[in-house]
Structure formats: structure tokens, C-alpha cells
C-alpha positions in Angstrom: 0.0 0.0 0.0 1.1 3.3 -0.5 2.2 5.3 1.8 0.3 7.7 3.8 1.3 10.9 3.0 -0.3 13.8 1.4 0.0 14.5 -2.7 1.1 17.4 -4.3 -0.9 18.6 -7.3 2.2 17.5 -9.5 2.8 13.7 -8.3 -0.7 13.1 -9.1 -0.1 10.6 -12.1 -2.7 9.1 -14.5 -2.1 5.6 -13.0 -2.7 6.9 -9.0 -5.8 8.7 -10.8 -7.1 5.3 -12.4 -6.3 3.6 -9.1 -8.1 5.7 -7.0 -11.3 6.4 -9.3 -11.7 2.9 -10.4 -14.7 2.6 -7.7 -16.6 5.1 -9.2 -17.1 2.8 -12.1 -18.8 0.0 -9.9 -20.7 2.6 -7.9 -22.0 4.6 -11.1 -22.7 0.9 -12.7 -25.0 0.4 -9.9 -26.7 4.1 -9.6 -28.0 4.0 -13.2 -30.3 0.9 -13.0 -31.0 1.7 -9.5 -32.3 5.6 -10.2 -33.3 5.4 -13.9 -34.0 1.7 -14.9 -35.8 0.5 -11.9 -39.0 2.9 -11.7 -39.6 1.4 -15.1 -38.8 -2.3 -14.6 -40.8 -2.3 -11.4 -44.1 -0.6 -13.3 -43.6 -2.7 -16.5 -42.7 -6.4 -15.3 -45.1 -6.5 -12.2 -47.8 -3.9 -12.9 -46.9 -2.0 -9.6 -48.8 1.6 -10.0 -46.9 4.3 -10.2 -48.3 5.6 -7.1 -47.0 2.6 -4.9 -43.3 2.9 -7.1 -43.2 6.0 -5.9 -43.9 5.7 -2.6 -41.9 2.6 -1.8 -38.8 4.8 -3.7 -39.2 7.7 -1.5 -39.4 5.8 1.2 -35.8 4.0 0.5 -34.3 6.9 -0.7 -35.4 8.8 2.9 -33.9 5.9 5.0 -30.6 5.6 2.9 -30.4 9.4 3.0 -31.3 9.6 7.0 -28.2 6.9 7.3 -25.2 8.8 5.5 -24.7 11.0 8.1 -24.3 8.1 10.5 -22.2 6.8 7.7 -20.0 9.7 7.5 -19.0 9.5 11.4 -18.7 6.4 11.5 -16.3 6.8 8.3 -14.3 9.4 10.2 -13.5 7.1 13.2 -12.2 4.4 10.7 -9.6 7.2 8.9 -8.1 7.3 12.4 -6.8 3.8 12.6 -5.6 2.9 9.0 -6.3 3.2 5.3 -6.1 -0.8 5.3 -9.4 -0.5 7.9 -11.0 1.5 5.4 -10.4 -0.9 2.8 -11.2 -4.0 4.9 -14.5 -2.3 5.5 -15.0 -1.3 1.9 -14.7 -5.1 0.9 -17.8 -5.8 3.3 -19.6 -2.8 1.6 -19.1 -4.0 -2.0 -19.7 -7.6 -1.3 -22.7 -6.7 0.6 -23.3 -4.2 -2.5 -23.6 -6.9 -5.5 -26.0 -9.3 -3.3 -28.5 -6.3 -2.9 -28.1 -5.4 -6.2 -29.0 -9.1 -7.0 -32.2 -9.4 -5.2 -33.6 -6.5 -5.9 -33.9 -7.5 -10.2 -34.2 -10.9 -9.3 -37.1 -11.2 -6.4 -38.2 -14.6 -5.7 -42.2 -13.6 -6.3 -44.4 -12.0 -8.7 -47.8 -10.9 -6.8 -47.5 -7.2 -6.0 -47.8 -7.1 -2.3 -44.6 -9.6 -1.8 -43.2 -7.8 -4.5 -43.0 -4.4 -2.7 -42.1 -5.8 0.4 -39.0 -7.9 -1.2 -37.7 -4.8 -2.9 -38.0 -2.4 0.0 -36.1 -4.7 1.8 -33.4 -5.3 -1.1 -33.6 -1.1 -1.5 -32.6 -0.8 2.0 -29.4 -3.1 2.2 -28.3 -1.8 -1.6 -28.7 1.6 -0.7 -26.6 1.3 2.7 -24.5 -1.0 1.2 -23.8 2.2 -1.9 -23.9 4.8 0.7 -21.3 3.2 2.9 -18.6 2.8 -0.1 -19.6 6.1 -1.3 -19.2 7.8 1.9 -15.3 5.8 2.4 -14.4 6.2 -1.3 -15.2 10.1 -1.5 -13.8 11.2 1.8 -10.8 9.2 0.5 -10.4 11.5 -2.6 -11.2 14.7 -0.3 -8.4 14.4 2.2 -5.4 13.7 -0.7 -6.0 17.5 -0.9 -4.3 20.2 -3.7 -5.6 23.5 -5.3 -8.6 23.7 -7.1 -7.4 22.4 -10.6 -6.3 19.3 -8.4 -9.1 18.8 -6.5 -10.9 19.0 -9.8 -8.4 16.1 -11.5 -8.9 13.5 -8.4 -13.1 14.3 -8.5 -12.5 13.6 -12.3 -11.1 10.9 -12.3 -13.7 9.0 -9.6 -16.7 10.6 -12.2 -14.9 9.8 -15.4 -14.7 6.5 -14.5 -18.2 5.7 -13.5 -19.5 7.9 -16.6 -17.6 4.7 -18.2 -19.6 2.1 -15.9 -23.0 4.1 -16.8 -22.3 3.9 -20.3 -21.5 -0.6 -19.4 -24.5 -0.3 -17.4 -27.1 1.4 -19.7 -26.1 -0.8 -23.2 -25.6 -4.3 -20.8 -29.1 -5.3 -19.9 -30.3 -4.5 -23.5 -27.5 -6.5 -24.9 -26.9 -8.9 -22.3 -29.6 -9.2 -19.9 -30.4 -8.7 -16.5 -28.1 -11.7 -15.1 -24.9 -10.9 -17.2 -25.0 -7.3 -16.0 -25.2 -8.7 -12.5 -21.7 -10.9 -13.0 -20.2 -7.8 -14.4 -21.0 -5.2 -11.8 -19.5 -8.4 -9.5 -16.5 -8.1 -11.4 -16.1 -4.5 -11.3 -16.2 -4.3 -8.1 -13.2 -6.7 -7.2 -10.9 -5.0 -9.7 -12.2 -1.8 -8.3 -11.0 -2.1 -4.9 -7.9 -4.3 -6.3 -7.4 -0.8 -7.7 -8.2 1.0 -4.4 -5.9 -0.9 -2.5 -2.9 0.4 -4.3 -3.8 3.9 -4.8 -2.0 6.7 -2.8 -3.6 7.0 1.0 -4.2 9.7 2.9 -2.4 11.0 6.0 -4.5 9.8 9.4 -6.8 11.7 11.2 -6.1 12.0 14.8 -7.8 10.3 17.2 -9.6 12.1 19.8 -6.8 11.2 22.3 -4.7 13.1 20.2 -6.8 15.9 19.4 -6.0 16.2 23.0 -2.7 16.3 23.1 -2.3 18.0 20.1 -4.2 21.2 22.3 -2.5 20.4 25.0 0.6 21.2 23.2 -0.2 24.6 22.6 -1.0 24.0 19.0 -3.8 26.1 18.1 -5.3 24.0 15.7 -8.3 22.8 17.0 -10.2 19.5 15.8 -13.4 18.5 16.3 -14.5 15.6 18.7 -16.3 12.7 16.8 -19.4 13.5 18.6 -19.5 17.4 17.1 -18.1 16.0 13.9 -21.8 15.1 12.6 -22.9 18.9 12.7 -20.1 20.1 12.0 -20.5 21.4 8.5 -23.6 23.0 9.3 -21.3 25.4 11.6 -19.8 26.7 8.8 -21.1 29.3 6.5 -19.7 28.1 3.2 -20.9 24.6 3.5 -24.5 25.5 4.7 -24.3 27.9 1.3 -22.8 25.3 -1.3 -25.4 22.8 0.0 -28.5 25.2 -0.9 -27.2 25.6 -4.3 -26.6 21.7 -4.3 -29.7 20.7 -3.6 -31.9 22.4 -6.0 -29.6 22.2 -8.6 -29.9 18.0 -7.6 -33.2 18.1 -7.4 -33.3 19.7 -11.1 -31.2 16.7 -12.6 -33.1 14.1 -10.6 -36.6 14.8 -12.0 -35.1 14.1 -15.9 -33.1 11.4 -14.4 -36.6 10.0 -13.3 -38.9 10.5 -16.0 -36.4 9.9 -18.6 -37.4 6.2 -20.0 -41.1 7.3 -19.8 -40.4 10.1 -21.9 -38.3 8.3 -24.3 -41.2 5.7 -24.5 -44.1 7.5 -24.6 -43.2 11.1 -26.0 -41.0 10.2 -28.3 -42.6 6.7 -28.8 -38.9 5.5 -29.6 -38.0 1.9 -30.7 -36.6 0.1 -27.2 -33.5 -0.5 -29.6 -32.8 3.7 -29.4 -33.0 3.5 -25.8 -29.2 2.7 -25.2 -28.4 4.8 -27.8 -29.9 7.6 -26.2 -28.4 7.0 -22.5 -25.1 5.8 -24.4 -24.5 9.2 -26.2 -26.1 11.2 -22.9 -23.0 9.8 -20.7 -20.0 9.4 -23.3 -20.8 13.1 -23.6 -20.6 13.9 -20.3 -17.7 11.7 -20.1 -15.8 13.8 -23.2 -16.8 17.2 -21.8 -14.9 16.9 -18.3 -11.4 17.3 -19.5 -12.9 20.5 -21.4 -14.8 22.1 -18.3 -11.5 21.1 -16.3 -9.6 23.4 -18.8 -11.9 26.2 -18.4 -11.9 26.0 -14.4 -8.1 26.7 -14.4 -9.4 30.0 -16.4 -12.2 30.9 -14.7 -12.6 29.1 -11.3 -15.0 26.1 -10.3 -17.9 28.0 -9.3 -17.9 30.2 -12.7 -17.9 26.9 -14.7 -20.4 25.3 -13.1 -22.7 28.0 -13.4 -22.1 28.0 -17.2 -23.3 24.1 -16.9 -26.3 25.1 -15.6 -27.1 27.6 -18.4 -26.4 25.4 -20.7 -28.5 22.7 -19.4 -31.5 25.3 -19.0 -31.4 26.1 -23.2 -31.0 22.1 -23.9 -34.1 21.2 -21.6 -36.1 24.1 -23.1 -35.7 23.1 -26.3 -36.4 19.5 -25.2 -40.0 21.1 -24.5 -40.6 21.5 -28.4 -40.1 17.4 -28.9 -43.0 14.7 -30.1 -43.4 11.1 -31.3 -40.4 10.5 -33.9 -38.0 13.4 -33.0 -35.6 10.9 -32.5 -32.6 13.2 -34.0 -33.8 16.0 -32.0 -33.5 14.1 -28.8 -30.0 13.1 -29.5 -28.5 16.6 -29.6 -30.8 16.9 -26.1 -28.7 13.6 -25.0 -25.7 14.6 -26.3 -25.8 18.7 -24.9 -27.3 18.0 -21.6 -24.7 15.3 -21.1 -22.0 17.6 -21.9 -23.9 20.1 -18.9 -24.0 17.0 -16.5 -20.0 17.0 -16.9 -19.9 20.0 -14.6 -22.7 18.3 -12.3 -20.3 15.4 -11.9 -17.2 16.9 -10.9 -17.4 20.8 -9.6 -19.7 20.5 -6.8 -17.5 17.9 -5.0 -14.0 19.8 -6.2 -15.9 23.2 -4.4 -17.1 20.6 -1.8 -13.4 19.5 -0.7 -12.4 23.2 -0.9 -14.7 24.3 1.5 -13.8 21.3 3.4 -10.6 22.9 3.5 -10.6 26.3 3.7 -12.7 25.5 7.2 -10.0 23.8 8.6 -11.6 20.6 8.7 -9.2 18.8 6.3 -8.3 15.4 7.6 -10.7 15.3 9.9 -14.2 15.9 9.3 -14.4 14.3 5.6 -16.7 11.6 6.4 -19.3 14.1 8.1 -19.0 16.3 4.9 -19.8 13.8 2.5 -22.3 12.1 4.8 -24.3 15.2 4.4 -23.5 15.8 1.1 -24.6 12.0 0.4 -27.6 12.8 2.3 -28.7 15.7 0.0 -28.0 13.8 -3.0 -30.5 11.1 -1.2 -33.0 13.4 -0.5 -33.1 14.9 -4.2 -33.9 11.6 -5.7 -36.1 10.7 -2.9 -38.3 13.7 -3.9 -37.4 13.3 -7.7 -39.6 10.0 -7.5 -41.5 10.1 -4.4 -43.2 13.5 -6.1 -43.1 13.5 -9.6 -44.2 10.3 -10.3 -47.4 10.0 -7.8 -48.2 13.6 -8.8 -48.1 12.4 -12.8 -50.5 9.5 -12.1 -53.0 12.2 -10.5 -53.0 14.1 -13.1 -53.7 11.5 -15.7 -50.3 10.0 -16.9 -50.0 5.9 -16.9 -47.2 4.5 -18.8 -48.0 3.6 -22.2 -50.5 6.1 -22.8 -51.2 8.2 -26.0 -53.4 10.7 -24.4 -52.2 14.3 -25.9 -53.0 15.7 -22.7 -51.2 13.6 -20.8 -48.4 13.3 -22.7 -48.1 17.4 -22.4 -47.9 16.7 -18.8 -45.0 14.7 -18.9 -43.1 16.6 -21.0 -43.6 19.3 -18.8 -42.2 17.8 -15.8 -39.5 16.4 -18.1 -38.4 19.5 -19.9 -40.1 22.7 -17.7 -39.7 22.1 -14.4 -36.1 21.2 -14.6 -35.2 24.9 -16.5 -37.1 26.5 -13.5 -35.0 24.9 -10.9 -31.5 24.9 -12.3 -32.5 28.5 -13.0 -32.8 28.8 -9.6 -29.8 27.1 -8.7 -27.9 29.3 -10.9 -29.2 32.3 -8.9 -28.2 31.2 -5.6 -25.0 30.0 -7.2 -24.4 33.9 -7.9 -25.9 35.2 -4.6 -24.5 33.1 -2.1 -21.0 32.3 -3.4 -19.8 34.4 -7.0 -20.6 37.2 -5.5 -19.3 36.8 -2.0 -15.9 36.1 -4.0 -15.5 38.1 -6.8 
């Protein structure tokens, strides 16, 4: 294992980058089936109303949100004893990971009511299972440290990489099926944390015996106590800001993320065939796009370039609006521009994440409650991304598969419209509460 010291911007090679980010691929292979292809699967194979789907998905996302915080203290006490605890620890996460994963597109019954039950039991262990690795692999990242065009680089690397296992996981169970997509995402994940294992570690955190010490040495660096460490970040003014603008810039890409397949489906009333095509060219151009937006942030800053993202997203969806049965050409630009917008999604809010982290003070010591939080928003997001959209669509007269103008109107409004209004939002408190505090 490498050993544990911190990185400067310049020893950062591609193969500690691959090392390191390898996990995202695993983790991103298992978020897109779990946030865009099971809503559908769920409401197509066993007739499960979308009302009920959308209950039984807030419900999972709430509990797996209301645990990352946990997760993230409980990640911060294992950074104090050794990188090779983390990783131990990690290995229980992914294993537990791919048998979640399993019985949640595999359930051993059919009738509805055993059906729910199975999968809100297989939701909960897959999403604690995620949550956990996420919470280890990210505050990983976070604590190597650097300047902002660093930062940026390690965050690329962990997104670039599971932009890759999207793009596996939305073309595999098309081409392969359910159960060949299942031995792969087992497979990712034990190269993954092969990978893991011999990326660079960070220093230690102290333990609270040593914070101790450490004070009583007339140091005046001051750590927090793992019992403050879960509120922490709310303490501090440039967290509590980046986290408004996070969250309703999530909760913008959520709703898409969502309704996307019924969109395709029944707006566009697109062959199945187009469907991998569409997600295909959607994250291979969000993929392509990072190394440009990481150019420009060495220009103009994170924050600046993230806020271009969002306007560019708000024209793409707009246009989106304008789309009917057959604009299949039409929807690819949409694919191919928004994914190009998600590139600054992926990676800036986590670089300006770790720099707040940072210029706090809390670096090497408070990761894990950070990201807990920051897990926790991201939770929440999709939680009310499904948990509203899709119970409030069925109210107001959408059903999958139908060819009613009226409802189809509907849906393309909460596909295309609602999103501009929100990352239009974001974008504003992106200004207000941080580009104009620092320019």
C-alpha cells in the first residue's frame, strides 16, 4: 500500500488517478439501474402503479439518505486507525453491494404485495451498502488535498470512471440481460478495490486522544470531537451555502433522471432499440466534456464553470419542450448537450465541496461528516425526484404507455419545464450566495 502521506498537485499521475477512481465505475454501474431503470422495470414487469413505485422509492431513498450521516462518522472514526481499515471495511460494503443489487432484479415472487415488500427490503441493504462505499471512497479523494485544478483532477477521475460504468451499465441489460449485468457489476467491483488498494492513501486523522494532546501542546489548531463532527459542517457558512445551491440544482437533474425512460417511451414513442443509444450518447458526452470544463476552471474558477453548466442545461431542456413522437434526432442533440452540462454536475460541486472542506479547517478530519451530508442531500433529491413526480403524474392522468395528448403534455412538462425552472434557480443562488461573495 502506499504510503500515507499527502499529494502534491504534480505527483498526481494518470495511474494513482485510475487507481483511485476505479470505484466510481462500480458505484456509477450500480446508480444507473437503480435511479433510472428501476421505476420502469418495477411498473412494467409487475404492474406495480406508479403511485405505490413512488412511494416505496421515497421511502428507501429517505432511509438511505437519514443513514449517511451516520455513515459519514462512522467513516471518520475508521480514517483514524488505517487506510487498510478502510479498505477492509470497503470489501464488506461491495460484497454486501452486489447481493443487494442481485435481489432487488431478481425477487423470488411476482404478486404485487410480496413484490414491494422484497424490494423495500433489497432497497434498503443496496442503498446502505452504496452509501457506505460512497461515503469511504469520496472522503478518500477529499483528504489527498491540492488546489482547485487538483481537486478538480482526483473528482475527475472518480466521475470519469463511472461515466464509463453508466455507459456498461445502460447498453448491458439490452445486450446482455439482467443476469450478465449482474456478474459484471460483481466483477467491477473486485478490480475496483484491487485498484483501491494500491492507490495513494491519505495521511491519518487524529484520534480524539490526540486531538488532545495536540491542544495540550499549545498547538492552536483545533479538531473536532467525533461526537461534534456530525454537525459540524452545518457550523460553517460556506458549507451550509454550497449545500443550498446543491440541492436544488440535484433536485433539477433528478426529476429528468426520473422520467427519462417514460419520456423516451411515450413522448418520443422511440423503438426500445434507441434507448441505449440515447443513454449511451447522454454519458459518453458527459464523459468527453470533463477534461474540457476542467480546462476552463483553471481559467475561470470552479464555481464560474459550473454556473455555465447550468445555463447550458437550462437552453438544452427548453428546447427538449418542443419534442414529439419521432424526433428521435432532435432528442439526441438533447442527450448529447445535456450530457455535456452533467460534466460540470459530476465533478465541480465535489472539487468546491473539498475546498470548503478545507478552507474551514476541517481537512483530515471531518471528511466523512462532509460527505455524509452531502450523500444525504443527494439522497434526499432523488427521494423527492420519484417520491413526487411520479405519484403527482399518475393524479394528473399520466400511466405508462398512454397516447393521451393531454397527458403526454404533462409529462413533458415535468421532463423539460420544471427542470429549467429549478437549475435557473440554482444558478441564482449560485451567484448570490457564493460568485458574489468572491468576486
Amino acid at each position: 500500500m502506499s504510503a500515507a502521506s499527502p499529494i502534491a498537485a504534480a505527483a498526481f499521475t494518470w495511474r494513482q488517478g485510475w487507481r483511485y477512481g476505479l470505484m466510481g465505475l462500480p458505484l456509477a454501474f450500480v446508480a444507473l439501474p437503480l435511479y433510472v431503470l428501476l421505476p420502469n422495470h418495477y411498473a412494467r414487469a409487475f404492474g406495480v402503479p406508479l403511485a405505490s413505485l413512488g412511494l416505496l422509492l421515497l421511502g428507501a431513498r429517505l432511509f438511505d439518505a437519514v443513514i449517511d450521516p451516520l455513515l459519514g462518522r462512522w467513516s471518520d472514526g475508521l480514517f483514524t486507525r488505517s487506510a487498510a481499515v478502510v479498505l477492509r471495511w470497503a470489501a464488506v460494503a461491495a460484497v454486501a453491494l452486489g447481493l443487494g443489487f442481485t435481489a432487488l432484479f431478481f425477487p423470488p415472487v411476482r404478486a404485487l404485495q410480496p413484490v414491494l415488500l422484497w424490494a423495500a427490503a433489497a432497497l434498503a441493504l443496496t442503498y446502505a451498502a452504496y452509501s457506505a462505499l460512497s461515503v469511504l471512497h469520496q472522503s478518500w479523494g477529499a483528504r489527498l488535498g491540492g488546489d482547485e485544478v487538483q481537486r478538480s483532477r482526483i473528482v475527475a477521475w472518480r466521475e470519469g470512471l463511472g461515466l464509463l460504468g453508466v455507459v456498461i451499465a445502460s447498453i448491458s441489460p439490452v445486450a446482455l440481460g439482467l443476469p450478465c449485468t449482474t456478474a459484471l457489476l460483481f466483477i467491477a467491483l473486485m478490480l475496483a478495490w484491487l485498484g483501491w488498494s494500491k492507490a495513494p492513501a491519505p495521511p491519518l486523522a487524529l484520534s480524539p486522544a490526540q486531538h488532545r494532546t495536540e491542544i495540550g501542546s499549545g498547538s492552536a489548531v483545533v479538531y473536532p470531537s467525533a461526537r461534534s463532527s456530525m454537525t459540524l459542517p452545518f457550523t460553517r457558512p460556506g458549507f451550509r451555502a454550497l449545500l443550498a445551491v446543491f440541492v436544488v440544482n440535484g433536485i433539477a437533474s433528478a426529476l429528468p433522471a426520473t422520467l427519462l425512460l417514460f419520456f423516451v417511451q411515450d413522448r418520443l414513442q422511440a423503438p426500445t432499440s434507441w434507448e441505449p443509444l440515447f443513454l449511451g450518447v447522454y454519458f459518453v458526452c458527459a464523459a468527453s466534456a470533463i477534461p474540457l470544463w476542467l480546462r476552463l476552471v483553471g481559467r475561470i474558477g470552479l464555481a464560474r464553470t459550473w454556473g455555465l453548466g447550468m445555463l447550458l442545461s437550462i437552453a438544452v431542456f427548453a428546447f427538449a419542450l418542443a419534442l414529439g413522437a419521432g424526433d428521435l434526432a432532435g432528442f439526441l442533440l438533447v442527450c448529447a448537450l445535456s450530457g455535456a452540462a452533467l460534466g460540470t454536475d459530476l465533478v465541480l460541486p465535489a472539487a468546491l465541496l473539498a475546498g470548503t472542506i478545507a478552507d474551514s479547517g476541517d481537512r483530515g478530519q471531518a471528511e466523512g461528516a462532509y460527505f455524509g451530508w452531502w450523500n444525504f442531500a443527494t439522497k434526499l433529491n432523488l427521494a423527492l425526484a420519484a417520491g413526487v413526480a411520479l405519484p403527482v403524474l399518475g393524479a394528473l392522468g399520466y400511466v405508462p404507455g398512454t397516447r393521451d395528448p393531454q397527458a403526454l403534455q404533462v409529462l413533458s412538462m415535468a421532463y423539460c419545464l420544471l427542470p429549467c425552472a429549478l437549475k435557473l434557480l440554482a444558478a441564482l443562488l449560485l451567484y448570490g450566495f457564493i460568485l458574489r461573495r468572491t468576486s
